[in-house]
C-alpha positions as a printed NumPy array, in Angstrom:
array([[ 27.197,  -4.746,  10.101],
       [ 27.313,  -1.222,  11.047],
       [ 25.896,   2.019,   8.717],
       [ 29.621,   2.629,   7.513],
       [ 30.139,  -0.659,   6.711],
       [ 26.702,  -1.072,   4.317],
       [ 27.078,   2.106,   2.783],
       [ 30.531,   0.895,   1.56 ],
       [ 28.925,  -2.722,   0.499],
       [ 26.145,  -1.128,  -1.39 ],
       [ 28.389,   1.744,  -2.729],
       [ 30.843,  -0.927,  -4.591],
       [ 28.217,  -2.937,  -5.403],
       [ 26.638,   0.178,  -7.691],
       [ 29.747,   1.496,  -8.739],
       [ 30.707,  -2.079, -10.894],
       [ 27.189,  -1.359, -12.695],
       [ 27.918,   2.647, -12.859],
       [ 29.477,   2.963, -16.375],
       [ 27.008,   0.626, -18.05 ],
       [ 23.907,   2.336, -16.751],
       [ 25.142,   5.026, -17.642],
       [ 25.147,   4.116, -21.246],
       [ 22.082,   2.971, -20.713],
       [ 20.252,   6.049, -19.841],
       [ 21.812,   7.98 , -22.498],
       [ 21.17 ,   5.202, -25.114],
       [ 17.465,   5.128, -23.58 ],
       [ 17.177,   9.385, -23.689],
       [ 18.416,   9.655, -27.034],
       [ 15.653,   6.486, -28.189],
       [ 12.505,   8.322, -26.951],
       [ 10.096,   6.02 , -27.747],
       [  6.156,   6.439, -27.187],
       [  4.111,   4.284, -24.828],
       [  3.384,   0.546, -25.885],
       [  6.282,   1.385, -28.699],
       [  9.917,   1.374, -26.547],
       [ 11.201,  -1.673, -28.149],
       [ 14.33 ,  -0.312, -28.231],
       [ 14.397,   0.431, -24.666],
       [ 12.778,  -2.563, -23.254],
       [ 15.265,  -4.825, -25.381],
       [ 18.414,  -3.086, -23.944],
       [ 17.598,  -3.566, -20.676],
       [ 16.11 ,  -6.944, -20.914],
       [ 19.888,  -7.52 , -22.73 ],
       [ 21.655,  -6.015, -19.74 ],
       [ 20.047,  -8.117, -17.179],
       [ 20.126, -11.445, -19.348],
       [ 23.998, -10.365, -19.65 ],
       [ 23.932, -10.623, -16.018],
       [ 22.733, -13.384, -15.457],
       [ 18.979, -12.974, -15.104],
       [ 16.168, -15.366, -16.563],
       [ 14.114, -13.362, -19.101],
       [ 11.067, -13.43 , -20.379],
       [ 10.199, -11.203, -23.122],
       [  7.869, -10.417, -23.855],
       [  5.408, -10.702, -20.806],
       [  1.966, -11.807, -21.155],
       [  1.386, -10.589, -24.603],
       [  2.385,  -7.006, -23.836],
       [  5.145,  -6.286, -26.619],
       [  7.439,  -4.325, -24.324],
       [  6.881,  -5.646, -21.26 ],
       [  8.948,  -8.215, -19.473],
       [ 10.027,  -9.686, -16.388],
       [ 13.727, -10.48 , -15.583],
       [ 14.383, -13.227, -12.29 ],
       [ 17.735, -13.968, -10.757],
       [ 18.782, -16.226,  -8.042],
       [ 16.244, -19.501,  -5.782],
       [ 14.245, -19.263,  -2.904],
       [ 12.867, -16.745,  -0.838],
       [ 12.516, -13.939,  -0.136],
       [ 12.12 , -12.356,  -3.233],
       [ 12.163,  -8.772,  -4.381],
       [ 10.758,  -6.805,  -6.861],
       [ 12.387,  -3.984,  -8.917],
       [ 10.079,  -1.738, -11.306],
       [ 11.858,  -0.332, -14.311],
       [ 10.101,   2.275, -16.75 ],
       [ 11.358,   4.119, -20.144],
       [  8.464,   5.275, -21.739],
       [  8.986,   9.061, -22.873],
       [  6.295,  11.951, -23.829],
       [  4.736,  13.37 , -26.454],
       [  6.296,  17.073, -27.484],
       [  8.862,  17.127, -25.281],
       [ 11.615,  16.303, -27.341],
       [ 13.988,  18.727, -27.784],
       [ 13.014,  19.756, -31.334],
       [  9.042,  20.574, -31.391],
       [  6.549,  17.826, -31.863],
       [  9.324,  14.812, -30.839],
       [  8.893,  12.65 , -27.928],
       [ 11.258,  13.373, -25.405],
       [ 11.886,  11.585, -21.664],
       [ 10.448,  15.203, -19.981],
       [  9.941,  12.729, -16.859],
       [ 13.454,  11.107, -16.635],
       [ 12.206,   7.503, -17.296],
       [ 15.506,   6.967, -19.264],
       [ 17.105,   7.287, -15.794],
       [ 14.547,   5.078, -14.046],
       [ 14.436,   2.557, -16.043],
       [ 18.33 ,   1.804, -15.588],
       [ 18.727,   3.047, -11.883],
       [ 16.267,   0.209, -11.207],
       [ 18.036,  -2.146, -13.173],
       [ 21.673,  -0.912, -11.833],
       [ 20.131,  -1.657,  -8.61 ],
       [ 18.623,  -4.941,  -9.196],
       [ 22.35 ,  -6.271, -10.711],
       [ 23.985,  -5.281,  -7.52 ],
       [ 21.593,  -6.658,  -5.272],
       [ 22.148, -10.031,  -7.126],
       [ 26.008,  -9.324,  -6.849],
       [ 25.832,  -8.955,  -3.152],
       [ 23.686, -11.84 ,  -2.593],
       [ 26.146, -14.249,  -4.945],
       [ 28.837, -12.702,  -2.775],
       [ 28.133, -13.486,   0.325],
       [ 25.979, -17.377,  -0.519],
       [ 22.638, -16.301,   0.3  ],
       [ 19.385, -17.291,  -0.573],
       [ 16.632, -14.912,  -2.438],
       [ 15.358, -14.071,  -5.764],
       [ 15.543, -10.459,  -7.518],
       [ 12.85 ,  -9.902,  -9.893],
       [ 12.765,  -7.012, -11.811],
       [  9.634,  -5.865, -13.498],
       [ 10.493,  -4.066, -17.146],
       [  7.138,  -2.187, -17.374],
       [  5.657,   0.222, -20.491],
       [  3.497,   2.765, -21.2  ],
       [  3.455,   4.442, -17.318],
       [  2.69 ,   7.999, -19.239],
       [ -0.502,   6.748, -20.135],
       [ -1.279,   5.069, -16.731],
       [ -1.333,   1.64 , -18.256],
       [  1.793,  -0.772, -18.369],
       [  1.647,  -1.873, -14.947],
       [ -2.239,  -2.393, -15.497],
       [ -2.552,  -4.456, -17.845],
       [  0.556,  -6.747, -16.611],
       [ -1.404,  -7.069, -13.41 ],
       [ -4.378,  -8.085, -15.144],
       [ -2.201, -10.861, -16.308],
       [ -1.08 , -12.157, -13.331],
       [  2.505,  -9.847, -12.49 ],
       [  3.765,  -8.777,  -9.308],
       [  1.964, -11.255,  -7.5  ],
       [  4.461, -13.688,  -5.173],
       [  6.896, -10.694,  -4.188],
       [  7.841,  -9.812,  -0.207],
       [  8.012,  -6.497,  -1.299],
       [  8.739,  -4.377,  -4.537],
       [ 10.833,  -1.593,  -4.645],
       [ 10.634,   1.667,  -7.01 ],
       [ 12.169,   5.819,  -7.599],
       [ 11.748,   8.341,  -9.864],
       [ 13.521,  10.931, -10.436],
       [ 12.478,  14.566,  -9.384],
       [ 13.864,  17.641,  -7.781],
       [ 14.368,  16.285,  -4.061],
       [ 15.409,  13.212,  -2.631],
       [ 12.561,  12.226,  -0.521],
       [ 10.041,   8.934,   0.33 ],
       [  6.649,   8.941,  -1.261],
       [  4.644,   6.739,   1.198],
       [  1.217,   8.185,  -0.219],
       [  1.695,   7.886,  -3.922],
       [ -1.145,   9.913,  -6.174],
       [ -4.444,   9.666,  -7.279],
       [ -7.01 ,   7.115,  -8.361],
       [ -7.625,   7.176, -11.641],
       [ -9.926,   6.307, -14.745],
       [ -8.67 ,   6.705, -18.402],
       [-11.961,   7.039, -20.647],
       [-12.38 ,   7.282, -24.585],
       [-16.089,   8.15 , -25.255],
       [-16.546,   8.146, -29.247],
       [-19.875,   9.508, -31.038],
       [-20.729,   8.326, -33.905],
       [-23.801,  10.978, -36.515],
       [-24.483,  11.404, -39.906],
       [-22.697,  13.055, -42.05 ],
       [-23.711,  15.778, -44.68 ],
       [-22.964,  19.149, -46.464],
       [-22.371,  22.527, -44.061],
       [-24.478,  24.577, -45.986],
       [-27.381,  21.823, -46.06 ],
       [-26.345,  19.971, -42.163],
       [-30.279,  20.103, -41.643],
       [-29.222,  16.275, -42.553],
       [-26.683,  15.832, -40.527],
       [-25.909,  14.699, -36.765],
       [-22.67 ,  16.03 , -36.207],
       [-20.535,  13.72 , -33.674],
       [-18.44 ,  16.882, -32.678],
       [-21.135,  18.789, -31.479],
       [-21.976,  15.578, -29.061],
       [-18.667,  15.882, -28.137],
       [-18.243,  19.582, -27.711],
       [-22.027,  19.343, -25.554],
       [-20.108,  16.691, -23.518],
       [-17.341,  18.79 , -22.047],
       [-19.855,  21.563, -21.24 ],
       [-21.919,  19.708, -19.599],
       [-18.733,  18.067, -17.631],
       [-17.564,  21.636, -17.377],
       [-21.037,  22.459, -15.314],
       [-20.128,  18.991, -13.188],
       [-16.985,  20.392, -11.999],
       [-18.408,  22.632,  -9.669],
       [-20.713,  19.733,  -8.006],
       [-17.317,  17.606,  -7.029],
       [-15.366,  17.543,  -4.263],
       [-12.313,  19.701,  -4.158],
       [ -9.428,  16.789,  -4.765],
       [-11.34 ,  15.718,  -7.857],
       [ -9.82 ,  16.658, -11.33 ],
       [-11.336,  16.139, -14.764],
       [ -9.749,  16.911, -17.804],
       [ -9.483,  16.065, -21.637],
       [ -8.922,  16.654, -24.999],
       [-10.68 ,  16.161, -28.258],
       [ -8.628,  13.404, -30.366],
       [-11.177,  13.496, -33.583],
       [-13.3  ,  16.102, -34.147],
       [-13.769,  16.674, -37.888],
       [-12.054,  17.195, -40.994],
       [-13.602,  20.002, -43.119],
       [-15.746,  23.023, -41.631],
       [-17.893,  21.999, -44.824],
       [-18.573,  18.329, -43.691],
       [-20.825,  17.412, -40.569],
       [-18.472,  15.303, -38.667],
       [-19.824,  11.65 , -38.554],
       [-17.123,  10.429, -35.71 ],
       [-15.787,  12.446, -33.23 ],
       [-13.359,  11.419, -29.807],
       [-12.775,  13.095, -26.453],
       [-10.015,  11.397, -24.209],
       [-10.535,  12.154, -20.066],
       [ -8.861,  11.65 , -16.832],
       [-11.279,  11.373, -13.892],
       [ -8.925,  11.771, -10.54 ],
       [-10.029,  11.67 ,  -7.674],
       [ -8.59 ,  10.745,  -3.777],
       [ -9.579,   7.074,  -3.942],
       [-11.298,   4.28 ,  -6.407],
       [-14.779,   4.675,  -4.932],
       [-15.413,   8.289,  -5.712],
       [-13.353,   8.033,  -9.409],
       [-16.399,   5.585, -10.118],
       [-19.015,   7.922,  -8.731],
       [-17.589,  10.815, -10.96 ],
       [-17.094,   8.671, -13.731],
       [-20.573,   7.157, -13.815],
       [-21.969,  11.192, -13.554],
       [-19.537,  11.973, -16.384],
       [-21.229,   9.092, -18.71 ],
       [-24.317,  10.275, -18.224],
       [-23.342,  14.103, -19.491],
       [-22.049,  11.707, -22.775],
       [-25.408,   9.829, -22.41 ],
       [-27.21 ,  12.88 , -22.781],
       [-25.158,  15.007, -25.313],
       [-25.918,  11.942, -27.37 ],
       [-29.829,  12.317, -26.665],
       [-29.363,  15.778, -27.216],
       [-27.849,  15.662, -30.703],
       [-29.427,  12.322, -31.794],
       [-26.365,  10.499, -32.016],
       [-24.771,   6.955, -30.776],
       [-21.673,   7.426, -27.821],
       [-19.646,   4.247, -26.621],
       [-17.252,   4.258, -23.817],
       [-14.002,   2.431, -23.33 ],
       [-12.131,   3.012, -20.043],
       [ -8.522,   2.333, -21.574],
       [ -7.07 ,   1.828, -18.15 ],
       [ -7.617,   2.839, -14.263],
       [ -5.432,   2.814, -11.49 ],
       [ -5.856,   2.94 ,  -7.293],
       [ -4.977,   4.973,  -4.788],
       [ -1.792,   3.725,  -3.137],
       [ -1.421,   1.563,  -0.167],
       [  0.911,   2.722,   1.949],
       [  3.2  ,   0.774,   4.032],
       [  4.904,   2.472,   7.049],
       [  7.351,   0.18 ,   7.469],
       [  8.864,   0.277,   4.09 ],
       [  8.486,   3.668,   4.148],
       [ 10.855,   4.05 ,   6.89 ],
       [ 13.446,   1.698,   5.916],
       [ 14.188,   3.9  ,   2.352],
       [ 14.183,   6.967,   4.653],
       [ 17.097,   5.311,   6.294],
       [ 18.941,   4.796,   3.8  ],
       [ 18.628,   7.748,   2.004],
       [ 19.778,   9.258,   5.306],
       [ 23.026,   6.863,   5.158],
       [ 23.335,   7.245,   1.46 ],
       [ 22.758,  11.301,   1.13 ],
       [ 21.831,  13.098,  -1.379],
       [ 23.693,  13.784,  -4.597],
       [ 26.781,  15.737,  -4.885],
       [ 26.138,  19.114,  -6.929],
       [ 29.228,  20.41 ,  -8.166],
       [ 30.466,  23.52 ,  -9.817],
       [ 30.114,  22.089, -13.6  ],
       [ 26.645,  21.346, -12.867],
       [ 25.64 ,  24.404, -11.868],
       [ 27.067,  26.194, -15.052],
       [ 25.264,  23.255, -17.165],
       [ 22.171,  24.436, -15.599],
       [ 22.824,  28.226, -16.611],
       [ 23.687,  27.11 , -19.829],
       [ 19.91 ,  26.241, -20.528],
       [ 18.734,  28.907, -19.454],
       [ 17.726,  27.845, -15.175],
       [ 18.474,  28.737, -12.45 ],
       [ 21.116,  26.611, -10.388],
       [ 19.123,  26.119,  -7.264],
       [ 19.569,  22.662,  -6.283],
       [ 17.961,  20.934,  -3.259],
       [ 20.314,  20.466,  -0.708],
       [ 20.36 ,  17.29 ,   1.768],
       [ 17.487,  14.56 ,   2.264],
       [ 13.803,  15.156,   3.778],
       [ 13.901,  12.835,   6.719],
       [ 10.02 ,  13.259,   6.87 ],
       [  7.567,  11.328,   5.513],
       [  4.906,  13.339,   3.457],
       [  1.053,  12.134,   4.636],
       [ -0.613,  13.642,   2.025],
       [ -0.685,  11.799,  -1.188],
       [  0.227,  13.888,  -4.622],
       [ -2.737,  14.842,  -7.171],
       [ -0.861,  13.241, -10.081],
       [ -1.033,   9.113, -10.762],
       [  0.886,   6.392, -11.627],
       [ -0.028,   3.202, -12.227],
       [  2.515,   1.834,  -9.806],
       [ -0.234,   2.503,  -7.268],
       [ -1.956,  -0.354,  -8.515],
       [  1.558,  -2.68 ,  -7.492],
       [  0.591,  -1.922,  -3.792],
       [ -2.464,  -3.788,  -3.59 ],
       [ -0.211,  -7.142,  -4.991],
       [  3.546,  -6.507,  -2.785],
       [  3.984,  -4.244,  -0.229],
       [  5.601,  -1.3  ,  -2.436],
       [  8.684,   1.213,  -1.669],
       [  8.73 ,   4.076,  -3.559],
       [ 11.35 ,   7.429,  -3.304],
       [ 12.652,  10.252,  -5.275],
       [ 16.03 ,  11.498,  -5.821],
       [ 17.184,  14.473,  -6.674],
       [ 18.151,  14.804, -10.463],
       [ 17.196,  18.109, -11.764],
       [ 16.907,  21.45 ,  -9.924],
       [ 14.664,  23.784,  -8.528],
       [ 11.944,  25.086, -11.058],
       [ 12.28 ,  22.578, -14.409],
       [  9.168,  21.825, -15.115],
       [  7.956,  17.99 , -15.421],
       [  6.629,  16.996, -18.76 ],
       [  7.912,  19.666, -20.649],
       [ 11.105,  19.875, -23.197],
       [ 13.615,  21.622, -20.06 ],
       [ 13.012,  18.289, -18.199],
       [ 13.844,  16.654, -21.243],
       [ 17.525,  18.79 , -21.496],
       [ 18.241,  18.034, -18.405],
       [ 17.499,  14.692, -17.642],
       [ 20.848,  13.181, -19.553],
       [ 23.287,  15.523, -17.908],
       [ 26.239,  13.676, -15.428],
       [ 24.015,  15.353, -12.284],
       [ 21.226,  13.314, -13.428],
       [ 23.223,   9.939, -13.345],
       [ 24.889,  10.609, -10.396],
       [ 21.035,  10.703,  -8.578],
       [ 20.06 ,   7.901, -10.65 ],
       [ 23.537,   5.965,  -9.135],
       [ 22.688,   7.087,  -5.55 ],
       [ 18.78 ,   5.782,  -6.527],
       [ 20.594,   1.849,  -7.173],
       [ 22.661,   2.496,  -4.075],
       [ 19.211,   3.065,  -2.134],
       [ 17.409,   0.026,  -3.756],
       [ 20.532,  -2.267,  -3.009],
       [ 20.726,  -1.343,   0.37 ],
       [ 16.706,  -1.57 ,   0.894],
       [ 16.615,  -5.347,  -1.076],
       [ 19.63 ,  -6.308,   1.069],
       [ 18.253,  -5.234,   4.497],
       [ 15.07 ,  -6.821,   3.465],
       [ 16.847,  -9.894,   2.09 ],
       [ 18.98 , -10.445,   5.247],
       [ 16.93 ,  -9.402,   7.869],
       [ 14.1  , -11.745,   8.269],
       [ 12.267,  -9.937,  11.199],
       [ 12.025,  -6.76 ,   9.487],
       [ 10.672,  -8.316,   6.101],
       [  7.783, -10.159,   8.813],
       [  6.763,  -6.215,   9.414],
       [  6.722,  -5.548,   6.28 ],
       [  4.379,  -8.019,   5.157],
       [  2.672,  -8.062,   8.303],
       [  1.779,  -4.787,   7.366],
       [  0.601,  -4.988,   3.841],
       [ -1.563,  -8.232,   5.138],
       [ -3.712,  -5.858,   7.258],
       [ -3.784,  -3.374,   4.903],
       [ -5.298,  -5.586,   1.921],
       [ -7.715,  -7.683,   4.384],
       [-11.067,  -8.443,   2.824],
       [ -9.375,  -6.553,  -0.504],
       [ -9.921,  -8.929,  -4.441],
       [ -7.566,  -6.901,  -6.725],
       [ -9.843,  -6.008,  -9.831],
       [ -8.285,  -5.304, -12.778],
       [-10.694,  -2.585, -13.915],
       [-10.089,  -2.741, -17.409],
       [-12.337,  -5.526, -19.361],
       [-10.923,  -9.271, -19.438],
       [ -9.897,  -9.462, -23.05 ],
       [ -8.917,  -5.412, -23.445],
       [ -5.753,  -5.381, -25.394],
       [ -3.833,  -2.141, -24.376],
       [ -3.432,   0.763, -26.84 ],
       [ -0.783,  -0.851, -28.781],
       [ -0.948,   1.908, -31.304],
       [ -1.847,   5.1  , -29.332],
       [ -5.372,   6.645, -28.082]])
């Protein structure tokens, strides 16, 4: 088959899913919902794939809005990650949660591309199963962790992911390692004017940060800590009894996120001491650093190269102007392959060390909007944005079939990730029987 040839096979396969992922997105954008809480979102898609033809099971391993979706026998088989979790404040009106990451257009893209993979392999009578992986809660780091814990991902060739961004571009390295950490002090409570009585829990927690504060200069230059204070108090006239402090600990890779998280326990150790009251610590979820797989890497490079990026056209440019931005869209694909890997995380990191893992971005915002923020969130349901999330299932299609069809090349593959996880047991590093924050932090 030559490149003309696939790009047309891939590009009809997409375009008989086109109008319904649309609708999906949008339907996904204007739903919103909060981590652990998209059942909305998860239940649409789940209904799109079962429409198609896909075996689902929802929910997956007692995680309400997770679930896993499996078409076709036999091998290989292929993994798809879907997300639609949105954000806190980033909803267009203040205080609402808003998709200021675009996860409205990944979680459909994936599943657009996952439908016409299956349509090409019905097509032309081959072998192979398409599993795609409908995962929460990937704004707080912890969907994908707690699935593994329970036994997903495991059995795939490879698994293939996007996300959206401002550039159309392979992410071989991925992000960060990662620990999520709750430490909660518990003091006595009593009168302001009399707190001679009283242990106050916020000062424990407020002693905490400065002593982490001091830390920061004793870490190595990658690392990043930060937090915020969840519960600190209700009156200035009451001595807070309970107080909580939420942090990220990131660092380059797993073993020196637990050597800065066991020095930042120790500053919550001894605020306790200090203030003479009781601290516990619950590491709500942790992710690795990724493992990277050349091969793959390559092979969506390709065929974003074949593919291209996004068309910009006139309309979107005065959409953009209309919010207030500047129109200044990247032009083309990067046909390198970035070495260094990014100083945010994502818990898909933790999908490398199970399935040799894919991961790109495609272009479907401009220049200068700013992730995680409200302008994202205005832009991310505008027809630019579909058309990168369209050319995003063109470029998992025409990965899945390549890998599906080419038996050789899927040998690399693996052959790669086998070397790369020798002597490696996956630990779920979250406790055994840990449900995830079902209700929030």
């Amino acid at each position: 088959m030559t490149k003309a040839e696939k790009r047309k096979l891939v590009k009809g396969a997409v375009r008989r899913e086109a109008r319904e992922a649309q609708r999906l997105a949008s339907r996904i954008w204007e739903l919103a919902e909060p981590p652990f809480q998209e059942s909305g979102s998860s239940t649409l898609l789940a209904a799109y794939l079962a429409d198609r033809g896909f075996r689902v099971k929802f929910p997956f391993a007692g995680v309400p809005t997770a679930f896993r979706a499996t078409s076709g026998k036999g091998k290989p088989v292929i993994g798809f990650l879907g997300e639609y979790d949105a954000l806190p404040d980033c909803g267009l009106k203040k205080g609402t949660y808003g998709h200021g990451c675009g996860h409205n257009l990944l979680g459909a893209g994936s599943a657009a591309g996952a439908a016409a993979t299956v349509h090409l392999l019905a097509a032309h009578g081959l072998s192979g199963r398409v599993v795609y992986w409908g995962c929460p809660a990937e704004e707080v780091l912890a969907g994908k962790v707690y699935m593994a814990r329970e036994g997903a991902f495991r059995g795939l060739d490879a698994c293939l992911t996007w996300h959206p961004g401002n550039r159309t571009a392979v992410n071989a390295a991925g992000g960060s390692a990662l620990d999520s950490l709750i430490l909660e002090f518990h003091g006595r409570t009593a009168h302001g004017a009399s707190a001679h009585g009283g242990r106050s829990a916020l000062d424990a927690a407020v002693l905490m940060d400065v002593a982490v504060n001091d830390l920061r200069e004793h870490v190595p230059d990658n690392v990043r800590i930060h937090c915020v204070i969840r519960d600190g108090g209700k009156a200035p006239n009451v001595v807070p009894e309970y107080a909580r402090i939420w942090y990220y600990v990131r660092a380059r890779d797993r073993a020196e996120v637990d050597e800065i998280t066991r020095r930042l326990v120790l500053c919550a150790k001894g605020a306790a001491t200090a203030t003479e009251t009781r601290v516990r610590v619950k590491k709500l979820t942790a992710v690795y650093s990724r493992l990277r797989n050349g091969v793959l890497a390559g092979l969506l490079r390709d065929n974003l190269v074949l593919l291209g990026a996004p068309r910009v056209t006139q309309a979107d440019r005065e959409q953009v102007e209309a919010l207030g931005k500047e129109p200044d869209f990247q032009k083309g694909v990067r046909k390198d392959i970035p070495d260094a890997a990014g100083k945010a995380s994502s818990d898909e990191d933790n999908v490398s060390w199970l399935a040799p893992l894919g991961c790109f971005g495609v272009a479907c915002v401009p220049n200068g909007v700013r992730g995680h923020n409200r302008e994202y969130t205005a832009q991310s349901n505008l027809p630019f944005a579909h058309r990168g999330m369209l050319r995003a299932a063109e470029a998992l299609a025409g990965v899945a079939w390549e890998l599906l069809t080419d038996a050789k090349l899927l040998r690399r593959v693996r052959a790669e990730f086998t070397k790369g996880v020798k002597g490696f047991k996956y630990d779920p590093l979250i406790p055994k029987n840990q449900r995830p924050p079902l209700d929030g932090v």
